[in-house]
C-alpha positions as a Markdown table, in Angstrom:
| # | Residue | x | y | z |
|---|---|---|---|---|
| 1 | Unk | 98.9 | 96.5 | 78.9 |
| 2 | Unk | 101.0 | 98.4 | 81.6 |
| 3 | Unk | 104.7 | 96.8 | 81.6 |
| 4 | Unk | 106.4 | 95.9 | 85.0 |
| 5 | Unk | 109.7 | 95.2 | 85.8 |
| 6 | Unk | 111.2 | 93.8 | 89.1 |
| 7 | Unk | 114.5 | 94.7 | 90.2 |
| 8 | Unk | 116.5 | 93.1 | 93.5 |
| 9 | Unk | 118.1 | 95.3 | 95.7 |
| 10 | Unk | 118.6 | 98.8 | 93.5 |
| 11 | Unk | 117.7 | 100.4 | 90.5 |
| 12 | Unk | 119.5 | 99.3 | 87.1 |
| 13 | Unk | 122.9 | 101.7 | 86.4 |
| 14 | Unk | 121.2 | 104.3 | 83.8 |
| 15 | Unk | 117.7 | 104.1 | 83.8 |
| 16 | Unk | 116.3 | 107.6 | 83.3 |
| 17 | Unk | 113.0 | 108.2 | 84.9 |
| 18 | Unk | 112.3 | 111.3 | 84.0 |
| 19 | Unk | 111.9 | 115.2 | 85.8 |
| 20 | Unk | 108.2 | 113.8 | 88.0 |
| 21 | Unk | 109.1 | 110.1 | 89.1 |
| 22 | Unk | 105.6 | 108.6 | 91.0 |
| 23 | Unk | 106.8 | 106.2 | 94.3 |
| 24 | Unk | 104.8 | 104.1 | 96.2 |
| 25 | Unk | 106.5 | 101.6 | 99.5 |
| 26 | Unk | 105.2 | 98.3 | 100.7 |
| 27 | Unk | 106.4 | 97.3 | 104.2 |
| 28 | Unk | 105.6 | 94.7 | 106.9 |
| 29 | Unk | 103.5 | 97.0 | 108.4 |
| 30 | Unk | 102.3 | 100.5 | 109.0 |
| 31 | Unk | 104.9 | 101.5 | 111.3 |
| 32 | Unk | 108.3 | 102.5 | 110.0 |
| 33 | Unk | 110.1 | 102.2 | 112.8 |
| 34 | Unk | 109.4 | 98.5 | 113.5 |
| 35 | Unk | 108.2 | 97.2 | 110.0 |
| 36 | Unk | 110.7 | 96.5 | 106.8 |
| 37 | Unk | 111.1 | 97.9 | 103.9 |
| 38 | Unk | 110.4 | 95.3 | 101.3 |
| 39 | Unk | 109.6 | 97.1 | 98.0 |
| 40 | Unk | 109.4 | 100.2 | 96.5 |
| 41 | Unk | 107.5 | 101.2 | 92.9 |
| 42 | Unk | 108.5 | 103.9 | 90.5 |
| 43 | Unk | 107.1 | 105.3 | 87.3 |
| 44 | Unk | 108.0 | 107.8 | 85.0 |
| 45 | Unk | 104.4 | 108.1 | 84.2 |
| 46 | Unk | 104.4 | 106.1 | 80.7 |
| 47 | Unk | 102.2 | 102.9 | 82.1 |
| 48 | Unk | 105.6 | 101.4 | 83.0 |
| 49 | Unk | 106.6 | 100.1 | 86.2 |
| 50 | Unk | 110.0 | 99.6 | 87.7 |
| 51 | Unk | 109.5 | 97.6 | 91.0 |
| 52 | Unk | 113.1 | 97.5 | 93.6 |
| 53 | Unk | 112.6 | 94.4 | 96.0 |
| 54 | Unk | 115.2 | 95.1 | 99.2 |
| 55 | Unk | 115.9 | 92.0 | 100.9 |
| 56 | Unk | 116.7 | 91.6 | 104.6 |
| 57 | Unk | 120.4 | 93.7 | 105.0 |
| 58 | Unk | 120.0 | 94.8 | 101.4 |
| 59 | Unk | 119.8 | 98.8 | 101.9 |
| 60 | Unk | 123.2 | 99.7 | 99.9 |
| 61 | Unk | 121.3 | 100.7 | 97.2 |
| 62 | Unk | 123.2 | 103.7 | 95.5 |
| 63 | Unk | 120.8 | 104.8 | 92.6 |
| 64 | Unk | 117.8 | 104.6 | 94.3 |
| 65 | Unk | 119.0 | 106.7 | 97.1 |
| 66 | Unk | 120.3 | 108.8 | 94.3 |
| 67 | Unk | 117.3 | 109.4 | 92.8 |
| 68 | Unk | 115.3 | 109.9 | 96.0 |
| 69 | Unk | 118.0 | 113.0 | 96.9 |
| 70 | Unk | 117.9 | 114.6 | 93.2 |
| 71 | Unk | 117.0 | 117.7 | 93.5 |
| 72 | Unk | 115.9 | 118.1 | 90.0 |
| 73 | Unk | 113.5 | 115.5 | 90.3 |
| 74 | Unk | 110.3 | 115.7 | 92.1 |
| 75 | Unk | 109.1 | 112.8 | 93.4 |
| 76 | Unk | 105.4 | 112.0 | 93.9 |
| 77 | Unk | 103.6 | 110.1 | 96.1 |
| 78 | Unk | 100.0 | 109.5 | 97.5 |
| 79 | Unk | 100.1 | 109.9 | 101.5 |
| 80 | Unk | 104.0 | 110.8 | 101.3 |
| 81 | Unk | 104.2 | 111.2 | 105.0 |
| 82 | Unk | 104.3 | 107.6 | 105.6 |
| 83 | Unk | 106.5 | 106.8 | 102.5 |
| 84 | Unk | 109.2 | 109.6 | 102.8 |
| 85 | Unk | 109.8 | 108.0 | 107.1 |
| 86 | Unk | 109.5 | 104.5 | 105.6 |
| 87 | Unk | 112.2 | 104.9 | 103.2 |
| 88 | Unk | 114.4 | 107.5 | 105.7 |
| 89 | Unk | 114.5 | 104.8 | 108.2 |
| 90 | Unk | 115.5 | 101.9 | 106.1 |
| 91 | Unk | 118.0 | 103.5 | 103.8 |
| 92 | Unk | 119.0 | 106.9 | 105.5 |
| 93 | Unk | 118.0 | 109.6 | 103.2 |
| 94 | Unk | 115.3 | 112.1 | 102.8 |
| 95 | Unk | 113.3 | 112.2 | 99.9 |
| 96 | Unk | 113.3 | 115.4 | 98.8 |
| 97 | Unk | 111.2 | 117.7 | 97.1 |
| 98 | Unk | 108.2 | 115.7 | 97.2 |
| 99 | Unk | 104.1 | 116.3 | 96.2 |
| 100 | Unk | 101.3 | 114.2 | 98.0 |
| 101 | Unk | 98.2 | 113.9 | 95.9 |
| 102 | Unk | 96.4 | 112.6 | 99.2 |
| 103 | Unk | 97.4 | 116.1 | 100.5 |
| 104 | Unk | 96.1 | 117.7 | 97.4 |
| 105 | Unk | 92.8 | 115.9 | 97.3 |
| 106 | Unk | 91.9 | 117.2 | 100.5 |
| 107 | Unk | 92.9 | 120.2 | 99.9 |
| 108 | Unk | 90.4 | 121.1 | 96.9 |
| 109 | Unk | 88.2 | 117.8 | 96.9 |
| 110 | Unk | 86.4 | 119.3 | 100.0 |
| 111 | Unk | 83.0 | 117.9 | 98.5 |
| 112 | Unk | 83.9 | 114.3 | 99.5 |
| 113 | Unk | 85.9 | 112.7 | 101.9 |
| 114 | Unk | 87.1 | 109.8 | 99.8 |
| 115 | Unk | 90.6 | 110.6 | 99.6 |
| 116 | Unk | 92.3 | 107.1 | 98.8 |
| 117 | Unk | 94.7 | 106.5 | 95.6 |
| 118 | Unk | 91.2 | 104.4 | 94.7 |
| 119 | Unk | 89.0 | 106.7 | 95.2 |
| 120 | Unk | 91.4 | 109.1 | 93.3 |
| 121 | Unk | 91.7 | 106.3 | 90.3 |
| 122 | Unk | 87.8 | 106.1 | 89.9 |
| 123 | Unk | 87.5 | 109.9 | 90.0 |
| 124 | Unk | 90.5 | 110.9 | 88.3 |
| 125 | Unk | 91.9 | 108.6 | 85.8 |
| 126 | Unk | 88.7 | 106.7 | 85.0 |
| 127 | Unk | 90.4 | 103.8 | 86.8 |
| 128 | Unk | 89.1 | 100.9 | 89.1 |
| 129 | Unk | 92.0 | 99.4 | 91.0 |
| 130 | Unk | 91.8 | 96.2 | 93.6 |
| 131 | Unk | 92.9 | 96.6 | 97.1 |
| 132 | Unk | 93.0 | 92.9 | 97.7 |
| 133 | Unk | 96.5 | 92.0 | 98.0 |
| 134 | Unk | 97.2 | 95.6 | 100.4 |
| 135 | Unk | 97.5 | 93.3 | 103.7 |
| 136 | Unk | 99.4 | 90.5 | 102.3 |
| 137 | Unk | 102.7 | 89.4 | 103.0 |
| 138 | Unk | 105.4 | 92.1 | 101.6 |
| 139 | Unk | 108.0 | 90.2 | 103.3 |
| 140 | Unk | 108.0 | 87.0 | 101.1 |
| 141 | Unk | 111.2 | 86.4 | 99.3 |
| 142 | Unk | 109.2 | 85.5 | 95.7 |
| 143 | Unk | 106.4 | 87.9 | 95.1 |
| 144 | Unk | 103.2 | 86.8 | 93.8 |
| 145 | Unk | 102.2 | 88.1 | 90.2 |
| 146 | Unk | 99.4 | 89.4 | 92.1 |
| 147 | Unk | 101.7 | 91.2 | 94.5 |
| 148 | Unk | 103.1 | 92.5 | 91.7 |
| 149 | Unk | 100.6 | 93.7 | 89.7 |
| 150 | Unk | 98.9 | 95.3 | 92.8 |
| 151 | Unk | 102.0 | 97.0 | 94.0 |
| 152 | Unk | 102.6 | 98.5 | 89.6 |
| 153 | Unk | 98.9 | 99.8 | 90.4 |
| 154 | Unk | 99.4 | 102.1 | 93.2 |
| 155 | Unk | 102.2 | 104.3 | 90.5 |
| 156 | Unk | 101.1 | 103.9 | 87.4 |
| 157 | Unk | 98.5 | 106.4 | 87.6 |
| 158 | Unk | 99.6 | 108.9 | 89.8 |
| 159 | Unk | 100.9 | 111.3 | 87.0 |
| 160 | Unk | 97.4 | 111.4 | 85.3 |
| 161 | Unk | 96.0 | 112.4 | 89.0 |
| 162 | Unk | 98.2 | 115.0 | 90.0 |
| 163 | Unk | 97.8 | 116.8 | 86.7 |
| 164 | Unk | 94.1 | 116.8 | 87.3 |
| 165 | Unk | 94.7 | 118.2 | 90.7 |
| 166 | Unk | 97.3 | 120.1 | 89.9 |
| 167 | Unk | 94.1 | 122.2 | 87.5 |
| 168 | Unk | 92.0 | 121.7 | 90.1 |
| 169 | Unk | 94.7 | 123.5 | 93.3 |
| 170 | Unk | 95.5 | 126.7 | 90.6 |
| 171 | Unk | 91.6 | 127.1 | 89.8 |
| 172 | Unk | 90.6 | 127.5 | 93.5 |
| 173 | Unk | 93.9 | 129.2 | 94.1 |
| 174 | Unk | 94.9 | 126.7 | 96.4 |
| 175 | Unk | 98.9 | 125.6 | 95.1 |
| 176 | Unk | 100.5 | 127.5 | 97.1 |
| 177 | Unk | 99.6 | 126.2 | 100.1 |
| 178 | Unk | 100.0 | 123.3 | 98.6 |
| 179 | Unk | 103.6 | 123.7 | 98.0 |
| 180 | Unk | 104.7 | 125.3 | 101.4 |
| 181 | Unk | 102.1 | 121.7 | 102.9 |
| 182 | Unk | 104.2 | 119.3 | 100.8 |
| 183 | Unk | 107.8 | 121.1 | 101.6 |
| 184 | Unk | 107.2 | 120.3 | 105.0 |
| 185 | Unk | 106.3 | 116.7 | 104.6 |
| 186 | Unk | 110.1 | 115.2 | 104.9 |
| 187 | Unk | 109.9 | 117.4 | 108.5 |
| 188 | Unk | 107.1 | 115.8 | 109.5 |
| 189 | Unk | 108.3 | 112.0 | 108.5 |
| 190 | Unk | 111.1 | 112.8 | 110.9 |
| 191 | Unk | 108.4 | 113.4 | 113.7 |
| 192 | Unk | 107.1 | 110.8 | 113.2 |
| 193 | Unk | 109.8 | 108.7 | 113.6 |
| 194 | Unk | 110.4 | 110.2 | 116.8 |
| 195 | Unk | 107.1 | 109.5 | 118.5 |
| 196 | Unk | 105.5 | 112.7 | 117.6 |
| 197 | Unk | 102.8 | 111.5 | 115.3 |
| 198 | Unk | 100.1 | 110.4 | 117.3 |
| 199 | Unk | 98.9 | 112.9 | 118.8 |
| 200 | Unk | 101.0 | 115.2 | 116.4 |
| 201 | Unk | 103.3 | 118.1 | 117.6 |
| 202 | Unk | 100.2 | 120.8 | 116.7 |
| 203 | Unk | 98.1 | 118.9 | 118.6 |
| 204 | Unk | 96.1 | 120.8 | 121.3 |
């Protein structure tokens, strides 16, 4: 059984997450400029989950920034983009260097275009994983164990699918591109939060 642990407002003084530290963000909504921040889930990848609840005001949150900024650790996500502009507008740093298994699915998964950390979990990790609590209310002072275990889910597993991948981007000679795609990711957060996502800059 996967163990969870729920912090308020920052990360404990000392806890070592490793070199490769999985995150995953729940906010009020799916726009970073106008929805809170209200949790953010980190693994080290050893089916343990460290879950930091920020409260309304709460952003001083010192190790967690820290962590995001290390440059010795990389920090993975699935669909970074929107993670790495939710967390620079509510606390003011850029989370870098980053890799994005959605970005890496699509990039050699080109026989399907199921690209979701689910679809990933199924395929990957041999793992089914409920959706069910994705549109509830982040924003709630006292989490539900649902909440809970839901949010833990969208980490715990990420390691275990970026190794796949990872096998999967050097066989079809793919990483590379991979690499430069998720280097620019922390750029393109910033456009984002600027207005430039929809259509993006490229766009025709």
């Amino acid at each position: 059984m996967s163990k969870l642990h729920l912090h308020q407002h920052d990360l404990p003084d000392g806890l070592d997450l490793g070199r490769m530290v999985a995150i995953d963000t729940e906010t009020m909504g799916l726009d970073p400029r106008r929805d809170r921040l209200c949790l953010v889930q980190l693994s080290a990848g050893d089916d343990t989950a460290h879950l930091v609840q920020i409260l309304p005001g709460a952003l001083d949150c010192p190790n967690l920034k820290a962590l995001l900024t290390d440059a010795a650790v990389t920090k993975l996500f699935h669909f970074a983009r929107f993670d790495i502009a939710a967390l620079f507008h509510a606390l003011g740093v850029l989370t870098t260097p980053v890799i994005c298994t959605k970005i890496a699915s699509r990039l050699v998964r080109t026989y399907t275009d199921r690209h979701g950390l689910k679809d990933l979990c199924r395929d990957l990790a041999g793992v089914e994983i409920s959706k069910q609590q994705q549109t509830s209310d982040w924003g709630a002072m006292e989490l539900s164990p649902e909440q809970l275990n839901y949010a833990a889910s969208d980490v715990l597993y990420l390691h275990v699918i970026w190794q796949k991948l990872e096998a999967l981007l050097r066989r079809e000679g793919r990483y590379e591109i991979a690499e430069a795609a998720y280097g620019f990711l922390p750029t393109l957060a910033k456009l984002d939060l600027l207005g430039y996502g929809e259509p993006d800059l490229f766009h025709h």
